[in-house]
C-alpha positions in Angstrom: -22.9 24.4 29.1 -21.0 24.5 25.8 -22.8 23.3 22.1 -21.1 22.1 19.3 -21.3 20.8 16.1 -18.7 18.2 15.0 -19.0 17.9 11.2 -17.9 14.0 10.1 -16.7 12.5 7.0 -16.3 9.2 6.2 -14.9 6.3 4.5 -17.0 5.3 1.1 -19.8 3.4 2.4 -19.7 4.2 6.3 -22.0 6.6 7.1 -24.5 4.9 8.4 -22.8 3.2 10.7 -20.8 6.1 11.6 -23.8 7.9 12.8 -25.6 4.8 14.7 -22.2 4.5 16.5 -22.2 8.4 17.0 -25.7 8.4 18.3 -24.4 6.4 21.2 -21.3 8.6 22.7 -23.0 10.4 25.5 -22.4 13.9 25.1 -23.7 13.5 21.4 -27.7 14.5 21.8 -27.9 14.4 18.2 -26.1 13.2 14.8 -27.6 13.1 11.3 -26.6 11.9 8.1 -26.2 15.2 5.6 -25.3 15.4 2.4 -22.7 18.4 0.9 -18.7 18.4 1.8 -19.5 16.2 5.5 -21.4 13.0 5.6 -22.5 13.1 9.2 -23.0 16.3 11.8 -23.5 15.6 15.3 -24.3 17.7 17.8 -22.9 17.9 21.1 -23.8 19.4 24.5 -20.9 19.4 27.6 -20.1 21.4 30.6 -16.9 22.4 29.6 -14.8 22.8 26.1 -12.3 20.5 27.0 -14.7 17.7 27.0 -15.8 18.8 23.1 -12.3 18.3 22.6 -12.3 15.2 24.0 -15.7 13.9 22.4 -14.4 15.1 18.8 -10.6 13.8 18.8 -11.4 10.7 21.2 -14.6 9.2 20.7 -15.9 10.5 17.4 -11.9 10.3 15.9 -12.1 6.7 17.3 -15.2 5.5 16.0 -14.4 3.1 12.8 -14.7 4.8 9.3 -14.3 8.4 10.3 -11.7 10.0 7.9 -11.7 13.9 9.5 -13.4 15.7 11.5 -13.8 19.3 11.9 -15.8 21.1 14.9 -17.3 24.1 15.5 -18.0 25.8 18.6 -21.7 27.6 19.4 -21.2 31.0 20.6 -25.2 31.9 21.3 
């Protein structure tokens, strides 16, 4: 199993939505609003790294209002 954390910001104004859309890509088990240099961080769980990859520049990249994203790999 692989964890990451996919730190999100996002247009003025779209946070909120960005993280109720978040909170409905499956391999997301959690995604919170936070305030500091991101907006949202979500937290993902897969089997294998190249589906993070694919959850962060696909799905999360794709969802509307998200200007960058930047993820971090768990290594415990």
């Amino acid at each position: 199993m692989v964890h990451a954390f996919v730190m999100v910001k996002t247009d003025a104004g779209k946070a909120e939505a960005t993280v109720d859309a978040a909170r409905e890509v499956a391999a997301i088990v959690e995604a919170h609003i936070v305030a500091g240099d991101y907006d949202v961080i979500a937290e993902v769980d897969t089997e294998e790294v190249y589906d993070v990859l694919h959850t962060a520049s696909t799905e999360l990249q794709g969802l509307d209002g998200v200007a960058e994203t930047k993820t971090y790999i768990s290594l415990d």
